[in-house]
GUVOFI-12987 format. One record per residue (C-alpha): residue in one letter; x, z, y. Coordinates in steps of 0.2 Angstrom, whole numbers, padded with zeros to 4 digits, always signed. Each point is the difference from the previous one (the first is absolute). Example, Ala and Ser with C-alpha at 12.3 -4.5 7.8 and 13.67 -1.06 7.14 Angstrom:
2
A+0062+0039-0022 S+0006-0003+0017 
This chain:
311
X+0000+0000+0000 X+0008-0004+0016 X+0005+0013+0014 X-0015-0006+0014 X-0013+0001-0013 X+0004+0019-0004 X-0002+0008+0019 X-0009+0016-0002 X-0015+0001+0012 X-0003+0014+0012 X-0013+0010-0009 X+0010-0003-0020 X+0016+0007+0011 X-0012+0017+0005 X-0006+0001-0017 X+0016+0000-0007 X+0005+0012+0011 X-0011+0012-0003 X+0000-0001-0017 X+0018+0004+0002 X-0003+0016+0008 X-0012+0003-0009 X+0013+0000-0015 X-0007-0015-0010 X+0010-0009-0011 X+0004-0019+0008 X-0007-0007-0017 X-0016+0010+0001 X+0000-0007+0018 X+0001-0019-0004 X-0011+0002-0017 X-0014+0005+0015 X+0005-0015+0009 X-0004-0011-0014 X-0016+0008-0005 X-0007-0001+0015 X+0004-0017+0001 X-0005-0009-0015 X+0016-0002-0010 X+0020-0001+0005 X-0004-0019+0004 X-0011+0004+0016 X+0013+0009+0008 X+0015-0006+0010 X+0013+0011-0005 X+0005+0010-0015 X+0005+0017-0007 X+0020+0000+0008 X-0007-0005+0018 X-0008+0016-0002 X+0014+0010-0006 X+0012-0008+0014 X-0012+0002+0013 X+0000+0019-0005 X+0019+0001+0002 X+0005-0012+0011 X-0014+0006+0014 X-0009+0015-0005 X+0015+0011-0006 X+0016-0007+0003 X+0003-0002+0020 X+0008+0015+0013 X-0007+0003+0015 X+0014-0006+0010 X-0001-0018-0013 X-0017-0001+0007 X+0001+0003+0019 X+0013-0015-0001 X-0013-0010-0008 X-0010+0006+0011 X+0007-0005+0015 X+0006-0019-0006 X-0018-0001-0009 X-0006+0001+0022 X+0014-0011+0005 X-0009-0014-0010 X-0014+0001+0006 X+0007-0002+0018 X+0011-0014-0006 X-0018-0008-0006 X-0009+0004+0015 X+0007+0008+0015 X-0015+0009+0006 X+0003+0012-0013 X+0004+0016+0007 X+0008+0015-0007 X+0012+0014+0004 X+0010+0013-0013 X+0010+0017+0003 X+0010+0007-0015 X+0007+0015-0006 X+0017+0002+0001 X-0001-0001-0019 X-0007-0018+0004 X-0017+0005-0006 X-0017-0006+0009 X-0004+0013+0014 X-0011-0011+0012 X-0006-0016-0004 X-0015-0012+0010 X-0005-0017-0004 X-0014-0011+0006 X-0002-0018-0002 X-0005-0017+0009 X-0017+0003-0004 X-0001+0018+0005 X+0010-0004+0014 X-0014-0013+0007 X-0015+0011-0005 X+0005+0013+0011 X+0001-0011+0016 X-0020-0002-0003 X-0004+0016-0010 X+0011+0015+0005 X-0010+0007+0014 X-0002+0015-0012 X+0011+0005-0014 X-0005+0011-0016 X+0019+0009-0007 X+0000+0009-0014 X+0014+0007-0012 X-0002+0001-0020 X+0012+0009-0016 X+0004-0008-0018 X+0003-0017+0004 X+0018-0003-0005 X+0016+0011-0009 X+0006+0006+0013 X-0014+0011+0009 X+0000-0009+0015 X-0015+0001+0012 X-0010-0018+0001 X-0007-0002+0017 X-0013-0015+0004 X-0007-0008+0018 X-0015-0006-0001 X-0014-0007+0011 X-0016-0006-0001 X-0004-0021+0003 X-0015-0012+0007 X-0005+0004-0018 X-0001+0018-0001 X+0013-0002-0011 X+0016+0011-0004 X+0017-0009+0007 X+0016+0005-0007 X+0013+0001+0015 X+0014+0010-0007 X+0006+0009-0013 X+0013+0012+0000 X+0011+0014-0012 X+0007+0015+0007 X+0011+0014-0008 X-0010+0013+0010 X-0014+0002+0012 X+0006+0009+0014 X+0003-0003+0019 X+0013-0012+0002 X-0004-0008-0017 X-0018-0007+0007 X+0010-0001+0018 X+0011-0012-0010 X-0014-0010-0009 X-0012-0001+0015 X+0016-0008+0011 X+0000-0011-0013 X-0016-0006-0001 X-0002-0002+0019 X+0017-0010+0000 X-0008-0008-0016 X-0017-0005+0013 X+0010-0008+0015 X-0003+0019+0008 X-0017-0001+0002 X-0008+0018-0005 X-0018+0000-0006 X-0014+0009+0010 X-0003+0011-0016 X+0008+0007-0013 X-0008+0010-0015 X+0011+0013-0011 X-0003+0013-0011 X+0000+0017+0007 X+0020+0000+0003 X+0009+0011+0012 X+0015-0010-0002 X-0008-0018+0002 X-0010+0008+0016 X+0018+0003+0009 X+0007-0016-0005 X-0017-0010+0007 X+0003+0011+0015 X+0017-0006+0003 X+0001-0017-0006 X-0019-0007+0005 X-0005+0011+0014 X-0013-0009+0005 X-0007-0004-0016 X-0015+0012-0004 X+0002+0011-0015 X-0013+0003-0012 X-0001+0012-0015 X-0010-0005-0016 X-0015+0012+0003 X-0002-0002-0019 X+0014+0008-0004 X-0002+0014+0010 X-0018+0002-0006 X+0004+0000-0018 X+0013+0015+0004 X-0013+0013+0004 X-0004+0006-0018 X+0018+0004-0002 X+0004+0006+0016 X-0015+0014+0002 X-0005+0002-0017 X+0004+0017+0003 X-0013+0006+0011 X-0019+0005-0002 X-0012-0015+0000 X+0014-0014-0001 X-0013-0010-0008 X-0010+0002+0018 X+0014-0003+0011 X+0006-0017-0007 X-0017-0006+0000 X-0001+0010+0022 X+0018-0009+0003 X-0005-0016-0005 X-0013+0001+0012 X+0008+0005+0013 X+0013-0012+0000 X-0014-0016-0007 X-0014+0005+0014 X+0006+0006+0017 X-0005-0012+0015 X+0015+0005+0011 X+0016+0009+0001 X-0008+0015+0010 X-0013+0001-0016 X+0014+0001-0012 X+0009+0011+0008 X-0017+0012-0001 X-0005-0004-0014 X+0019+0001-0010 X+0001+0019+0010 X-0018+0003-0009 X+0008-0006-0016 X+0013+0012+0002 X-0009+0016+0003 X-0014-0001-0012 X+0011-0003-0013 X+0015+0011+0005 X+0009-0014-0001 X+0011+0005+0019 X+0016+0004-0005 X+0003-0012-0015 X+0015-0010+0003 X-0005-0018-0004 X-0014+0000+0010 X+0008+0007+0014 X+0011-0015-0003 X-0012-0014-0002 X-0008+0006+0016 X+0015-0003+0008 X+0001-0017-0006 X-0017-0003+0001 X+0004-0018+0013 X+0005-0009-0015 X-0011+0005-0013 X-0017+0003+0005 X-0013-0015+0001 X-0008+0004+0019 X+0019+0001+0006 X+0004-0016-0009 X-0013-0012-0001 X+0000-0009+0016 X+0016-0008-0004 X-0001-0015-0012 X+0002+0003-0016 X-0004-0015-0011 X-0012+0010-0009 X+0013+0012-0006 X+0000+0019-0001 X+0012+0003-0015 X+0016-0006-0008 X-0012-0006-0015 X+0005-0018+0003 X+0018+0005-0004 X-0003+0011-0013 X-0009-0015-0009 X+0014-0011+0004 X+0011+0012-0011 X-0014+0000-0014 X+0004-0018+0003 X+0019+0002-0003 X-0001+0013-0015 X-0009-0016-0010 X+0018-0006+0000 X+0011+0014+0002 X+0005+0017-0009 X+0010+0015+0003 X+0015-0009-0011 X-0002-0016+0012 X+0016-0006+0006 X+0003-0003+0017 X+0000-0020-0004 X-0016+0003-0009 X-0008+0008+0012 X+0002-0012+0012 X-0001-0016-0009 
């Protein structure tokens, strides 16, 4: 059988993967191959493709083999197409510490569709534990656009400072009018310093799905989700809220917990009456990224090299 008629496909390569981690033997892993498909002749590769595949890509590269890879993997694409854009920092050990990426395509779709920006991050997506970060706006179309993609060693301050340099460079400079994170103290100073006139919105989902955890502790917790929820969902104007969150406190003796002191401080960039007559696209959460990494995890795993993960 010759060599271009034995190229594994994306999801046979997840597969395989995961079977591998899963600790099943690469036989075992074919034999389900060709039962699924008919019979050894309806498939286009055979039992060693596996077995190389597993060494050659799953098991057998460092990180420092793969960051090189990396890197010359990008250089390609710009060679093919020079509005490819992408920027890497590495460790001293010449590991991946910072990388962004955006092609032609997500480079023309933010000129007509990146007037507000959905960022979010997300784990297990490659060996190596780096942080996957996604742009993403919305089109004519309603429609998810991917406008950059990124991995990063860690998330702190001058990591997301870093990134969202990048991105801006990345865009011809041009800052969106709003951006949507999660609820991220670190990517709210970098947007601060990098995009100051950018307006920053948390994803209120987020935060409302945090309440069980964060007063489960006190009498009537079932009441007070269902009383902040309310509050936040159903006051008219910002004096109202203010009112009605003070109510809120009190009836529920809720005055001296911590995190809602601090959600009250922030309140500018998560609450709907402080937020809503800015343009939005229709967005209130980071849901549109989070579903673009649902998208990616169809093709990727936690033992994803870094050339797998981007191909």
């Amino acid at each position: 059988m010759l060599k271009q008629y034995r190229e594994l496909s994306m999801s046979i390569r997840r597969t395989i993967e995961n079977n591998d981690e899963a600790g099943i033997r690469p036989s075992k892993t074919y034999q389900s191959f060709v039962a699924a498909a008919g019979g050894h002749r309806e498939l286009n590769f055979i039992e060693k493709d596996v077995r190389n595949y597993i060494t050659r890509e799953v098991r057998n590269v460092s990180e420092q083999e793969d960051a090189k890879e990396f890197g010359k993997y990008f250089l390609r694409m710009k060679e093919k197409n020079p509005n490819f854009f992408f920027e890497l920092e590495l460790e001293e050990d010449q590991s991946i510490k910072l990388a962004f990426w955006a092609d032609a395509r997500s480079r023309a779709a933010f000129e007509y569709f990146g007037d507000v920006i959905s960022f979010d991050t997300t784990y297990n997506t490659n060996r190596y534990n780096l942080v996957c970060g996604s742009f993403v706006g919305v089109n004519h179309h309603g429609q998810s656009t991917l406008l950059g993609c990124s991995l990063m060693k860690n998330e702190e301050i001058e990591s997301f400072k870093w990134l969202f340099q990048c991105w801006l460079r990345c865009m011809g400079g041009n800052a969106p009018k709003g951006f949507l994170t999660d609820q991220c103290a670190s990517m709210k100073r970098a947007l601060e310093a990098c995009m100051p006139t950018t307006v920053h919105r948390w994803c209120i989902w987020h935060i409302m799905k945090k309440i069980p955890s964060k007063l489960n502790g006190y009498k009537g917790h079932a009441n007070i989700e269902q009383e902040m929820s309310h509050v936040v969902w159903n006051s008219h104007s910002k004096d109202s809220f203010d009112r009605n969150w003070n109510d809120f406190l009190l009836n529920f003796g809720l005055a001296d917990n911590k995190w809602l002191s601090d959600l009250y401080e922030d309140r500018h960039i998560w609450v709907p009456i402080y937020l809503d007559h800015h343009f939005w696209a229709g967005m209130r959460s980071t849901q549109r990224s989070e579903s673009m990494h649902s998208f990616f995890n169809k093709y990727i795993t936690r033992n994803s090299s870094l050339i797998q993960f981007v191909k």
